[in-house]
Backbone of each chain as ProteinMPNN parsed JSONL, in Angstrom:
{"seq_chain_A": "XXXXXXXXXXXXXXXXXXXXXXXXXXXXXXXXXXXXXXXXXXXXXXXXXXXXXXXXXXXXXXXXXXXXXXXXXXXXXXXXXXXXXXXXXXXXXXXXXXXXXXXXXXXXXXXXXXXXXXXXXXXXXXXXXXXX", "coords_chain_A": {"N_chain_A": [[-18.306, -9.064, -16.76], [-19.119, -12.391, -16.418], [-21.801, -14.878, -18.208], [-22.609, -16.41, -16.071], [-22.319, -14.91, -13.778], [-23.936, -12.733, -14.147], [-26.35, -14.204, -14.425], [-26.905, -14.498, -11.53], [-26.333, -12.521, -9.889], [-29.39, -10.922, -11.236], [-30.517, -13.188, -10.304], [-30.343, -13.276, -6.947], [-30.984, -10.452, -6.452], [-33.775, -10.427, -7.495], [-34.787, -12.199, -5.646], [-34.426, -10.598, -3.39], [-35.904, -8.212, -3.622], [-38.362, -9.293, -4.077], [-38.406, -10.865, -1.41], [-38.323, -8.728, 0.462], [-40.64, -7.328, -0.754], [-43.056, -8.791, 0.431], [-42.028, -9.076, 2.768], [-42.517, -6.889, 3.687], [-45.165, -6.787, 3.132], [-46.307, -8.176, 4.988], [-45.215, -6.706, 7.534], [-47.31, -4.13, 7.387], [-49.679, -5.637, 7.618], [-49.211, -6.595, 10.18], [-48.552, -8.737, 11.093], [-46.491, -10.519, 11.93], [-45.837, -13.3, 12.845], [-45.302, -14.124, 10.063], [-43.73, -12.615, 8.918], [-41.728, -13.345, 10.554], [-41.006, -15.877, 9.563], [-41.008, -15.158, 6.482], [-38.57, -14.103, 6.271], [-36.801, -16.208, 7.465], [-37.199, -17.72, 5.667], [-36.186, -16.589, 3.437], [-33.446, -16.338, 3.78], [-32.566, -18.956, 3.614], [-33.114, -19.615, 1.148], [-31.23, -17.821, 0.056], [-28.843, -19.422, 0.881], [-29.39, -21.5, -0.365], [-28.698, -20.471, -2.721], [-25.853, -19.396, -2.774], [-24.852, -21.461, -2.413], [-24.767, -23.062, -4.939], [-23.736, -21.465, -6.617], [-21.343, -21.451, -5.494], [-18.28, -20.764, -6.692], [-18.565, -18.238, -7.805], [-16.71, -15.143, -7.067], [-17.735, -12.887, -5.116], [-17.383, -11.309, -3.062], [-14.45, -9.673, -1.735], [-11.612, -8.57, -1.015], [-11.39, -6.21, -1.695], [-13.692, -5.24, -1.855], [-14.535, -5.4, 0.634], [-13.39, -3.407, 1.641], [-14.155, -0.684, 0.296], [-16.63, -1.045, 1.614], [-16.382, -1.049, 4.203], [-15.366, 1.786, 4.407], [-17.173, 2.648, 3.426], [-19.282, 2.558, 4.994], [-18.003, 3.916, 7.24], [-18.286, 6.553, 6.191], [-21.066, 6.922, 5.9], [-21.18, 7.223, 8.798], [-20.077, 9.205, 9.75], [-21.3, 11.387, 7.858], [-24.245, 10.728, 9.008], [-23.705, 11.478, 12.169], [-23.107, 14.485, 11.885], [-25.417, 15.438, 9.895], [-26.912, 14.844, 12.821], [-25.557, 16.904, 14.614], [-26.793, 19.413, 13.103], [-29.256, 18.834, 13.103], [-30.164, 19.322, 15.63], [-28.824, 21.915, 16.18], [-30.318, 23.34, 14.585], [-32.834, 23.302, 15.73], [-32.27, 24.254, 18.617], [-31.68, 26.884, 17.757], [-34.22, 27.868, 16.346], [-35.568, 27.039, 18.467], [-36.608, 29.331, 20.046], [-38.331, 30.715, 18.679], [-40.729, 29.569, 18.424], [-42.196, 28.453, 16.261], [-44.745, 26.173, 15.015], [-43.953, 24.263, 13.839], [-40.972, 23.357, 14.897], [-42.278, 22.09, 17.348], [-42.967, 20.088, 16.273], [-40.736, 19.222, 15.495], [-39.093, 18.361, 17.147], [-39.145, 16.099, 19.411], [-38.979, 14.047, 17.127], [-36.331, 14.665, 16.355], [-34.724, 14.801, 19.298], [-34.665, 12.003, 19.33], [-33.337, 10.813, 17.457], [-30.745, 11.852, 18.109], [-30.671, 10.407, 20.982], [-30.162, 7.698, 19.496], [-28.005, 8.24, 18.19], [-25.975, 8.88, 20.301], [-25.806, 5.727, 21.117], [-25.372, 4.737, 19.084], [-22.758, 5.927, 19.283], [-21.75, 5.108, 21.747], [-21.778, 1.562, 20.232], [-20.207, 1.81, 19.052], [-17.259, 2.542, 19.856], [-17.312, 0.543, 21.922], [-17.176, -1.618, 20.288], [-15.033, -1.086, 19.258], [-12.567, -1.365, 21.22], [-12.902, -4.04, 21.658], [-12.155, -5.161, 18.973], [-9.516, -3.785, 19.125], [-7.815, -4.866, 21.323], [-8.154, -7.521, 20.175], [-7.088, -7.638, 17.706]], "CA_chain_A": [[-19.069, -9.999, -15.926], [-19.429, -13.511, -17.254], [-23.414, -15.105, -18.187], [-23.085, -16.95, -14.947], [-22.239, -14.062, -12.53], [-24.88, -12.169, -14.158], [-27.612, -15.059, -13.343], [-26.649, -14.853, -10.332], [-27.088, -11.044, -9.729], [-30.392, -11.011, -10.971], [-31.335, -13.836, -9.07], [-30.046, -12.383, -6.456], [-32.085, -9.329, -7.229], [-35.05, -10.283, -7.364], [-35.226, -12.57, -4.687], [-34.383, -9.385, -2.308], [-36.79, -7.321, -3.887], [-39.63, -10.409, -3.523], [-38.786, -11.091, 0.303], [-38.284, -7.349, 0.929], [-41.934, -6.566, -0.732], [-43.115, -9.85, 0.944], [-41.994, -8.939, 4.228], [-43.381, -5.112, 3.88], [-46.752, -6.494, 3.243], [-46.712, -8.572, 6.441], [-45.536, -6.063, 8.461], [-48.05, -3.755, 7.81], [-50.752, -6.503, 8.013], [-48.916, -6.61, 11.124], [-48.533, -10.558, 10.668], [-45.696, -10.845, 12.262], [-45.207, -14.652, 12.769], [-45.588, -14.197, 8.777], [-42.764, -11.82, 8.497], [-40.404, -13.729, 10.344], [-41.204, -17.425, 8.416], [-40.535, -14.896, 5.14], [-37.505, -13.561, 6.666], [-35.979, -17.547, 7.374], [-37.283, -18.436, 4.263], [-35.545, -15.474, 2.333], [-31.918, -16.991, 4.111], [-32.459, -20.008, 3.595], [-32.946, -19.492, -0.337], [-29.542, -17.14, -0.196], [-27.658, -20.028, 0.843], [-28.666, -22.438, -1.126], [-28.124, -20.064, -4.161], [-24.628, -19.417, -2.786], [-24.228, -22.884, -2.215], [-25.281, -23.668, -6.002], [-23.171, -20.84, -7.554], [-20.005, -20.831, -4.431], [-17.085, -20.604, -7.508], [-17.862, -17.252, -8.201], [-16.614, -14.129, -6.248], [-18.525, -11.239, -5.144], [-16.654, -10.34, -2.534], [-13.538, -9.707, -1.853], [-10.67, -7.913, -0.003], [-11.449, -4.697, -1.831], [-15.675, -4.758, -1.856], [-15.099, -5.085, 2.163], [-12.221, -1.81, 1.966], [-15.128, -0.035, 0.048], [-18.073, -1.364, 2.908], [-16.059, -0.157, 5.318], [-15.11, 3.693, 3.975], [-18.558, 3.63, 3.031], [-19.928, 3.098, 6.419], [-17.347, 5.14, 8.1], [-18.787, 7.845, 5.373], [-21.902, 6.926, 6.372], [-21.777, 7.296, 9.686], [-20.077, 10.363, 9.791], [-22.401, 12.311, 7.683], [-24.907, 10.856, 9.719], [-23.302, 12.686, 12.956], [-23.235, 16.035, 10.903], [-26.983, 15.782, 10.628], [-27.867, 15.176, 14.052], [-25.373, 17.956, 15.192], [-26.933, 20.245, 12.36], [-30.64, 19.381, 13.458], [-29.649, 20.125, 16.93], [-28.42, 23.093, 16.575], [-31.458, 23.881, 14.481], [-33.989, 23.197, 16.767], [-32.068, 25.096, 19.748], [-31.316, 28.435, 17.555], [-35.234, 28.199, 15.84], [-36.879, 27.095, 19.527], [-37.303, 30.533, 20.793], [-39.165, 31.582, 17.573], [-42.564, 29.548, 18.066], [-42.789, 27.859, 15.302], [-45.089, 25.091, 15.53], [-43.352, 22.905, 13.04], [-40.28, 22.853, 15.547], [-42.495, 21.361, 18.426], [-43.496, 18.428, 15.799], [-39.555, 17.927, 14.56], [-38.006, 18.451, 18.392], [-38.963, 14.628, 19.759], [-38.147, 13.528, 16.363], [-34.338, 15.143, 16.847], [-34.158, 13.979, 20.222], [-34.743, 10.288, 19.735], [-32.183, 10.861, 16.696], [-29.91, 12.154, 18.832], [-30.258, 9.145, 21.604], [-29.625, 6.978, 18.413], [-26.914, 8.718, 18.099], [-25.488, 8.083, 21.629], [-25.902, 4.531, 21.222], [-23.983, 4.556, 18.062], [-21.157, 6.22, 19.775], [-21.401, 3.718, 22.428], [-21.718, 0.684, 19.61], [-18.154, 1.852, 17.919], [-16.354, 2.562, 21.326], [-17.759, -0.884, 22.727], [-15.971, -2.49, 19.101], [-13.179, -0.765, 18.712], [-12.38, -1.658, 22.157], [-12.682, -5.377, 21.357], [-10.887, -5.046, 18.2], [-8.177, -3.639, 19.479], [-7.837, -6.0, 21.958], [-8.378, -8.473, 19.34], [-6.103, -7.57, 16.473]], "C_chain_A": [[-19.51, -11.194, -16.778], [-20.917, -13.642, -16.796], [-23.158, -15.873, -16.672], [-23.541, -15.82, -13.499], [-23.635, -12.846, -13.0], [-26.267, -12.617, -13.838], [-27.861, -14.501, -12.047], [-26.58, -13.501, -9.926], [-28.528, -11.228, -10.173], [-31.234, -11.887, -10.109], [-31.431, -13.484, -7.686], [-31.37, -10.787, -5.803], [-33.304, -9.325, -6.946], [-35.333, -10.763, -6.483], [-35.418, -11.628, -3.178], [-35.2, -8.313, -2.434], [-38.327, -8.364, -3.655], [-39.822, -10.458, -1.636], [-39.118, -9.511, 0.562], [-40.097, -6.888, 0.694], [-43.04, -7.728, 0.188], [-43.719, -9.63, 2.183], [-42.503, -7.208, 4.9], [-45.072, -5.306, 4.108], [-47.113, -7.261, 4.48], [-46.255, -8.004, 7.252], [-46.49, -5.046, 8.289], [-49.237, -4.376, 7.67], [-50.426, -6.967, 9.091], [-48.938, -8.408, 11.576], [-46.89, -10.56, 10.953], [-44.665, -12.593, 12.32], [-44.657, -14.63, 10.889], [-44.19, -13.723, 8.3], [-41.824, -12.622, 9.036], [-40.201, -15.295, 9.732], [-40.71, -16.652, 7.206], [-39.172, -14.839, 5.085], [-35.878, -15.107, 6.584], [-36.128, -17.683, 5.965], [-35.981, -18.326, 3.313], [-34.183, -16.434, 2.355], [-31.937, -17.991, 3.726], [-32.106, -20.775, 1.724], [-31.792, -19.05, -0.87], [-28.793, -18.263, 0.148], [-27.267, -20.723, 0.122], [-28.359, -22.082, -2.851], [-26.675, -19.6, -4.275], [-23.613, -20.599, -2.706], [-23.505, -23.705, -4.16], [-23.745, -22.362, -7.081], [-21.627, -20.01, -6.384], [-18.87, -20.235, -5.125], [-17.042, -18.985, -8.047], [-17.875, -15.792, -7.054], [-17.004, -13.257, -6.441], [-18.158, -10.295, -4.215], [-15.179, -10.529, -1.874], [-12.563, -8.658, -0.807], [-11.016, -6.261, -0.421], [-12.231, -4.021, -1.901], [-15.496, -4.241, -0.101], [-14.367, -3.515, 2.474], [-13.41, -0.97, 1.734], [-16.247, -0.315, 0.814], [-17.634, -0.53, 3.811], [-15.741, 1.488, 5.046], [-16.641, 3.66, 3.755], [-19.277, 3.4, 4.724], [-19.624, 3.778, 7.15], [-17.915, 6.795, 7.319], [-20.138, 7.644, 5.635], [-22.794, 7.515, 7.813], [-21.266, 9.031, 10.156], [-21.102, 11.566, 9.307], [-23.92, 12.116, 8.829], [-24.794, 11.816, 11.339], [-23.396, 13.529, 12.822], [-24.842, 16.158, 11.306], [-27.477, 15.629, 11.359], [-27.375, 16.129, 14.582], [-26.253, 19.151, 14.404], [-28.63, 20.314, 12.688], [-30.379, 19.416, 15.011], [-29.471, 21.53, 17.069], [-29.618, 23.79, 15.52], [-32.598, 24.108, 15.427], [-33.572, 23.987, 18.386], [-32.007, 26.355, 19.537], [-33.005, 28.496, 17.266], [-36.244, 28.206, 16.981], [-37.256, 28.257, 19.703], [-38.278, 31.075, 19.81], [-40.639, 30.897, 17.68], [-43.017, 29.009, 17.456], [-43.621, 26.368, 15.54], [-44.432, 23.572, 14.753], [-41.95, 22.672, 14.01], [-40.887, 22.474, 16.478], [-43.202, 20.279, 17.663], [-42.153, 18.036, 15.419], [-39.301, 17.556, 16.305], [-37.873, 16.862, 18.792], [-38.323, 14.11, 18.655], [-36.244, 13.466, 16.408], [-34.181, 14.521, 18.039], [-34.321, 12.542, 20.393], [-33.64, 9.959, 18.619], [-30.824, 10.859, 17.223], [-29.643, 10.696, 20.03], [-30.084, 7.867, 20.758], [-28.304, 6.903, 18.581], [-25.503, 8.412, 19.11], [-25.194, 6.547, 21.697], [-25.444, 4.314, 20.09], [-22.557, 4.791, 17.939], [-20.749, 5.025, 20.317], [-21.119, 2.152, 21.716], [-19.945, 0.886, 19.472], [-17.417, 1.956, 19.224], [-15.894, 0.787, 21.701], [-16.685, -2.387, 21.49], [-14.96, -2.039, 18.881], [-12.242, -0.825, 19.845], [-12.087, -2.948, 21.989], [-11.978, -5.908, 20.362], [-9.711, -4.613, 18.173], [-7.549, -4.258, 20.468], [-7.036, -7.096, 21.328], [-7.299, -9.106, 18.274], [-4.418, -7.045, 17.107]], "O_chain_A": [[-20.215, -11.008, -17.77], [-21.43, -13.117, -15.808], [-24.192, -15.587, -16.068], [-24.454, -15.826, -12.673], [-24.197, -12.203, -12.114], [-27.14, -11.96, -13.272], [-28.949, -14.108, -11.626], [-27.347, -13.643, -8.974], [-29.109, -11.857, -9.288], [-32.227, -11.603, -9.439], [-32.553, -13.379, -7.193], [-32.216, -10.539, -4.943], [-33.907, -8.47, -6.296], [-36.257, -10.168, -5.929], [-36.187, -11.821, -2.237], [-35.295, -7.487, -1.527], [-39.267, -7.914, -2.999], [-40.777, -10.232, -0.892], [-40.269, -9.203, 0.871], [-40.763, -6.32, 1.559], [-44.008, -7.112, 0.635], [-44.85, -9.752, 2.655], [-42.71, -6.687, 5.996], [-45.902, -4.644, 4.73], [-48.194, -7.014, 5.016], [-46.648, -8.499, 8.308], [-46.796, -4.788, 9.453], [-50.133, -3.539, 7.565], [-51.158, -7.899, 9.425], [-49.524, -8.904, 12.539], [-46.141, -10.611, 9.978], [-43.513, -12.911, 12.026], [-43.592, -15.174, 10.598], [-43.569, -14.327, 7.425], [-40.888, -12.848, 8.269], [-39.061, -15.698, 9.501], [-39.862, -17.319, 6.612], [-38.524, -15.338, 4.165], [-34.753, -15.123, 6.084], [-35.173, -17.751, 5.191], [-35.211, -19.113, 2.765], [-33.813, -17.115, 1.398], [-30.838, -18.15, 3.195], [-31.434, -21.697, 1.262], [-31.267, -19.509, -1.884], [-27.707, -18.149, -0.419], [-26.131, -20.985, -0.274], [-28.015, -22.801, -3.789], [-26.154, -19.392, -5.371], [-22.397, -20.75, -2.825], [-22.529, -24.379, -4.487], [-23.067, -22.709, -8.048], [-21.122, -18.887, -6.363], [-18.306, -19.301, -4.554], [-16.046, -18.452, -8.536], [-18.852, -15.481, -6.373], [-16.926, -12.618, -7.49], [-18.342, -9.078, -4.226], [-14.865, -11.665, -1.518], [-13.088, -8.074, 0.14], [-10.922, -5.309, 0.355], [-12.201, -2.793, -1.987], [-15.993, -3.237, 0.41], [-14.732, -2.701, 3.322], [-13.876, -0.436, 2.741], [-17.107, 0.515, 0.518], [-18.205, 0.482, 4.217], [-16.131, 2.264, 5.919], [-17.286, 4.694, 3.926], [-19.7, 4.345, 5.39], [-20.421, 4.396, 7.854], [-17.897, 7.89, 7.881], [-20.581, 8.789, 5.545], [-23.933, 7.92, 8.043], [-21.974, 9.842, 10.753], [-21.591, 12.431, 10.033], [-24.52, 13.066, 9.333], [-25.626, 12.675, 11.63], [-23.978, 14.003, 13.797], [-25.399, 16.621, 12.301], [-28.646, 16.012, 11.307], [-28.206, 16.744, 15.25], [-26.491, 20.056, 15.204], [-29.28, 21.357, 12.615], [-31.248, 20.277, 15.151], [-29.934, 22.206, 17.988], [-29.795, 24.983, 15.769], [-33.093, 25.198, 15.714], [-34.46, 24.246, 19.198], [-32.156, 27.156, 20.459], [-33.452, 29.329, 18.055], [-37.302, 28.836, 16.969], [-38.465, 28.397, 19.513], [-39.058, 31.938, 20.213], [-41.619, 31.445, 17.176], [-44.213, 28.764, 17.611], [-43.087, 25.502, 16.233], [-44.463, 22.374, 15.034], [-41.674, 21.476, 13.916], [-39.945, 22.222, 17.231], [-43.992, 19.559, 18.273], [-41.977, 16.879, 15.04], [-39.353, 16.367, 16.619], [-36.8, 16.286, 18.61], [-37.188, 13.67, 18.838], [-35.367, 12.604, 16.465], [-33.428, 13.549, 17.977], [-34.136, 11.961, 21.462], [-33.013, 8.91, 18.766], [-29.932, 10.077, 16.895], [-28.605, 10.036, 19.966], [-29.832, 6.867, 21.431], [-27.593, 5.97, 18.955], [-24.417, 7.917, 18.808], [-24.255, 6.2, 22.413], [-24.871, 3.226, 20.148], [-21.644, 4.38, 17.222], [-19.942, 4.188, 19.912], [-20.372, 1.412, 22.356], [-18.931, 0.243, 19.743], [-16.881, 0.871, 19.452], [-14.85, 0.135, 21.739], [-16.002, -3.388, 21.707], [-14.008, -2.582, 18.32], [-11.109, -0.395, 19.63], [-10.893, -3.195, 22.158], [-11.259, -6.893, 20.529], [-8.877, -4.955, 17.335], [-6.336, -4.074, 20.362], [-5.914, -7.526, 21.594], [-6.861, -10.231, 18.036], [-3.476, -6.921, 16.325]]}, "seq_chain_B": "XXXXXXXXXXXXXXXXXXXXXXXXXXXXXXXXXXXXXXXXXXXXXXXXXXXXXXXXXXXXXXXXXX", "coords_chain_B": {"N_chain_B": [[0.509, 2.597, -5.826], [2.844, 1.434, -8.264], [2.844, -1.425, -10.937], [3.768, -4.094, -12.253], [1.331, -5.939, -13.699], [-0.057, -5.789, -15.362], [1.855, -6.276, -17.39], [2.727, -8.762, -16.654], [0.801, -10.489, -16.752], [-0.217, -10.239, -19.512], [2.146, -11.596, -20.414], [1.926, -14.329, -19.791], [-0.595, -15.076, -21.05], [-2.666, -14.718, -19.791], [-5.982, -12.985, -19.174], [-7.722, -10.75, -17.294], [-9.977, -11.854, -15.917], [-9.57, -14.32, -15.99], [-6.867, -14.158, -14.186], [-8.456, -13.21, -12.215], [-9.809, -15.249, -11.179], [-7.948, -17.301, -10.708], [-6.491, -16.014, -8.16], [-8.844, -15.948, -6.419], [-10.796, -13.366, -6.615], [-12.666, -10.287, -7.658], [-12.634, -9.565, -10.777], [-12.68, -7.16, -10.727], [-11.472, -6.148, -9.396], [-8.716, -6.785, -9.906], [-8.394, -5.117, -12.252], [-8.689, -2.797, -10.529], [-6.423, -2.715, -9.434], [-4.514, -3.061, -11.543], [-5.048, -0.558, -12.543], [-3.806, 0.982, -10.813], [-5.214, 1.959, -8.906], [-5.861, 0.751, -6.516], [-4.663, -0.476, -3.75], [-2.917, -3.746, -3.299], [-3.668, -6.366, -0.609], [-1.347, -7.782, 1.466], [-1.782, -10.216, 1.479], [-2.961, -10.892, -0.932], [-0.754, -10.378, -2.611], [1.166, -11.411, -2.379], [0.154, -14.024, -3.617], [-0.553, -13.618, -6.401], [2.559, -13.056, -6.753], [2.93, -15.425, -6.453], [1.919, -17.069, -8.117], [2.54, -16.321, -10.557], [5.256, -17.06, -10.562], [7.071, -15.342, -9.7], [9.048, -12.57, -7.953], [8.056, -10.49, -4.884], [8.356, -8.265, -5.125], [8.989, -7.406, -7.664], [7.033, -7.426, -9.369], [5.407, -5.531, -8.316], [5.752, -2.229, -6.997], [6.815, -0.016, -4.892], [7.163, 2.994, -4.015], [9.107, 4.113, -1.611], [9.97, 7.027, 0.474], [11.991, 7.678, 2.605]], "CA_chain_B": [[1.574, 1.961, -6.152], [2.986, 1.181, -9.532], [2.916, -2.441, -10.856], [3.926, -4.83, -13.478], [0.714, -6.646, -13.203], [-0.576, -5.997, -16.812], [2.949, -6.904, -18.163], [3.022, -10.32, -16.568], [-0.902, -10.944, -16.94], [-0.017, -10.556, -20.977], [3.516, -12.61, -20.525], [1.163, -15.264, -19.282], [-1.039, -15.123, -21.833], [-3.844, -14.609, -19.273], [-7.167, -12.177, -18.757], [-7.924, -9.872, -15.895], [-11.277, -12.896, -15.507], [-8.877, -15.631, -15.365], [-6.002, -14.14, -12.877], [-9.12, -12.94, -11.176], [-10.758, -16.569, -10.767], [-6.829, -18.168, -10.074], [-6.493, -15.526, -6.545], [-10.11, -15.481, -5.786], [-10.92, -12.067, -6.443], [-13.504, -10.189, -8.63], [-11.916, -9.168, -12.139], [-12.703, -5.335, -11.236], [-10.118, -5.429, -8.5], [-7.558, -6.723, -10.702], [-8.378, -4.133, -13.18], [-8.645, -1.453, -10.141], [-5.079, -2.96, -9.378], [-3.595, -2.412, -12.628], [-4.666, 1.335, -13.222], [-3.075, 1.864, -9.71], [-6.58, 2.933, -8.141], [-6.39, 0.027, -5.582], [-3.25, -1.092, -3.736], [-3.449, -5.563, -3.124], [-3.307, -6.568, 0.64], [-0.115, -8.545, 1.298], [-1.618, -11.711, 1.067], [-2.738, -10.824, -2.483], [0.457, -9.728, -3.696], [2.098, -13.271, -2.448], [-0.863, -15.396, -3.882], [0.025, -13.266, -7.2], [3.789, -13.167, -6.795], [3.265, -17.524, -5.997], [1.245, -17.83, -9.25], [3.625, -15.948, -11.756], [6.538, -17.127, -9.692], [8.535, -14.117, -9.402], [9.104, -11.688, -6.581], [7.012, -9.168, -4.977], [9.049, -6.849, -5.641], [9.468, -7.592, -9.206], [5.37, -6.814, -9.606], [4.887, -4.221, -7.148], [7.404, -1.126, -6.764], [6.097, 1.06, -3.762], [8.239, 4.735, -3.895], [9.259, 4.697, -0.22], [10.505, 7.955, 0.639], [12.205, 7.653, 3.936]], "C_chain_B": [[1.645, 1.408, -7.421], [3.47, -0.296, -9.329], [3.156, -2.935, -12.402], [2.904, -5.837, -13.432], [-0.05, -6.906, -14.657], [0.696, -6.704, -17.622], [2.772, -8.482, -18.288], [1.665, -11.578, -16.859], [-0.604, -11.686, -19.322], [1.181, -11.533, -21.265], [2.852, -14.175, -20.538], [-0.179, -15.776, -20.374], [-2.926, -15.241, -20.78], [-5.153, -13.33, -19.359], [-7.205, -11.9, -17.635], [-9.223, -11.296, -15.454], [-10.463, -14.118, -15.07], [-7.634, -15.518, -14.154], [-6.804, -14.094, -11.956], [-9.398, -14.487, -10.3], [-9.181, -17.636, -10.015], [-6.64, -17.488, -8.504], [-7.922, -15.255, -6.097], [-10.215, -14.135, -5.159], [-11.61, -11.769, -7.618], [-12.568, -9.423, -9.656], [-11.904, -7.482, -11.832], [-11.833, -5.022, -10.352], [-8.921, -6.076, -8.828], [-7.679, -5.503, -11.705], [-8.051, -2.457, -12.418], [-6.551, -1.467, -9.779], [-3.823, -2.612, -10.32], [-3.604, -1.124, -12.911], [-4.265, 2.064, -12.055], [-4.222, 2.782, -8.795], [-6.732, 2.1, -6.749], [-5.047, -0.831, -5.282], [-3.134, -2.631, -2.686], [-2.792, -5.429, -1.332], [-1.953, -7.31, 0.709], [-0.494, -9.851, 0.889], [-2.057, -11.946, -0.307], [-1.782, -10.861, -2.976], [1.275, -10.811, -3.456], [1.265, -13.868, -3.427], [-0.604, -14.886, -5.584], [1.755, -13.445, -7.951], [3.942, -15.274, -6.942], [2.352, -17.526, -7.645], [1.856, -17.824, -10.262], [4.905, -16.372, -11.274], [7.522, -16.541, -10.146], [8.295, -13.257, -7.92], [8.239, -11.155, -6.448], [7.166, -8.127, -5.769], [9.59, -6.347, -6.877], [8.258, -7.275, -9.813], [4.99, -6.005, -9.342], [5.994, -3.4, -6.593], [6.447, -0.092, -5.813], [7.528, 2.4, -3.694], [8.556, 4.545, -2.54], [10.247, 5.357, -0.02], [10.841, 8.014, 2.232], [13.356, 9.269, 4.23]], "O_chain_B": [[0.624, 0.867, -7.843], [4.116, -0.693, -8.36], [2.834, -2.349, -13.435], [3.405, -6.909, -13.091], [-0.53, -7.986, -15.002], [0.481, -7.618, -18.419], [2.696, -9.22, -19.271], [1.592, -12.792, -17.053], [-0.721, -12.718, -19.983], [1.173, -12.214, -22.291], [3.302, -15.061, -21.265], [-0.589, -16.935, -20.315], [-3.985, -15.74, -21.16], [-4.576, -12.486, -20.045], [-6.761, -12.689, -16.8], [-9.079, -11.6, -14.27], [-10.639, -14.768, -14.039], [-7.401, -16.431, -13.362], [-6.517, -14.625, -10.883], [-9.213, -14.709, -9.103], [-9.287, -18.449, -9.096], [-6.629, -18.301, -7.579], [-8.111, -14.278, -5.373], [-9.973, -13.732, -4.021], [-11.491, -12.51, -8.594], [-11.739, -8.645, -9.186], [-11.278, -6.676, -12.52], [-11.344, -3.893, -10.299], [-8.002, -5.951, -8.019], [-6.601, -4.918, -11.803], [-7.58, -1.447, -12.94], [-5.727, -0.557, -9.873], [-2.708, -2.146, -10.086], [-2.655, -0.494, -13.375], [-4.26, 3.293, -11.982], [-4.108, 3.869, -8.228], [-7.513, 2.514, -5.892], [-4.465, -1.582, -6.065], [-3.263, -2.559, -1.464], [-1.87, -4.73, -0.913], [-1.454, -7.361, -0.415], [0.182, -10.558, 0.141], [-1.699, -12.957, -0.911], [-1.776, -11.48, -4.041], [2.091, -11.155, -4.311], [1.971, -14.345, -4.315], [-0.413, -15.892, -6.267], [2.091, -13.781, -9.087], [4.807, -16.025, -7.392], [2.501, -18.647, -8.133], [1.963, -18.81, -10.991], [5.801, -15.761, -11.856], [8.518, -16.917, -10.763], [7.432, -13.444, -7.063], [7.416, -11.019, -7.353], [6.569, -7.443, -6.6], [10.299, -5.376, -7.143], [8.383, -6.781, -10.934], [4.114, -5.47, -10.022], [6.929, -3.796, -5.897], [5.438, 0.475, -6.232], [8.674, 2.296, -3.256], [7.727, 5.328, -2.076], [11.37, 4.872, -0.159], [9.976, 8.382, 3.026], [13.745, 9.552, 5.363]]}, "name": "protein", "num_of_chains": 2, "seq": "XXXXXXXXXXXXXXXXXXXXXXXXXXXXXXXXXXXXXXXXXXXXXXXXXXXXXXXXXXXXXXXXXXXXXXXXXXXXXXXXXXXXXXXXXXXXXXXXXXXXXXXXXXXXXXXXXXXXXXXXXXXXXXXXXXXXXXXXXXXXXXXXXXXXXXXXXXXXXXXXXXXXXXXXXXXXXXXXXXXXXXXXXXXXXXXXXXXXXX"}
């Protein structure tokens, strides 16, 4: 990694760790207008540091191959664990426990996540195939 | 897929940083390219093949077992 591309990661860096703690402390000061002025701000700083340092590449034909396997690995495991707390919470209901009537809503709003992540990829891979 | 990509890189008298920066691409996916861990889209392997001007198929040997 040449001294430029390493600038340019930490800058990078920190500026996403600044907005990010930034925009944590105005949402829970619940300062909303606050959070999303940090939020433009943040972009507005990424461009013009991509603007300032456009010559060097960060991404590429084979970062997006690895984005994509990793979200498809992403999202799969994620599936796994909502079938796996599912089928927890239906074999452990009959037992009583009171800690499954504090996860159960949790699981089922996971689960209608879940639904609506099917529906997301359907709804695109519908249009991309179309598309392409 | 096996490649002559280090051969012609050294024929050239170039660096994995500088072929990288001539096809706009980061140096670690020329390097994943050469140890055969990462196989170039087509329009890489022209924009490669157009820089060293030789063939594809003179850089890039794919086994196809039909």
């Amino acid at each position: 990694m040449s001294k430029k591309e390493q600038i340019y990661t930490v800058i990078r860096l920190v500026i996403s760790f600044l907005i990010a703690a930034v925009m944590g402390f105005a949402l829970v000061t619940r300062n909303l207008t606050g959070a999303v002025i940090i939020l433009f701000a943040g972009l507005f700083i990424f461009v013009f540091i991509k603007r300032r340092y456009k010559d060097i590449v960060i991404t590429d034909e084979r970062t997006r191959k690895i984005s994509e396997k990793s979200i498809a690995g992403a999202f799969w495991i994620y599936i796994v664990c909502i079938v796996l707390a599912n089928i927890s919470v239906i074999f452990l209901g009959p037992l009583d426990l009171e800690i499954i009537d504090r996860i159960t809503p949790a699981v089922h709003y996971i689960t209608y996540t879940f639904f609506f992540l099917i529906f997301l990829y359907e709804a695109l891979k519908y249009y991309y195939m179309n598309k392409m | 897929m096996k490649n002559k990509l280090k051969v012609l890189r050294a024929m050239h008298n170039m660096t994995q940083d500088n072929l990288a920066h001539a096809v706009k691409v980061t140096r670690q996916t020329i390097n994943a390219i050469e140890n055969e861990k990462y196989d170039p889209s087509l329009e890489l392997a022209f924009k490669i093949s157009k820089l060293f001007n030789v063939k594809i198929e003179d850089i890039f040997n794919y086994d196809l077992k039909l």
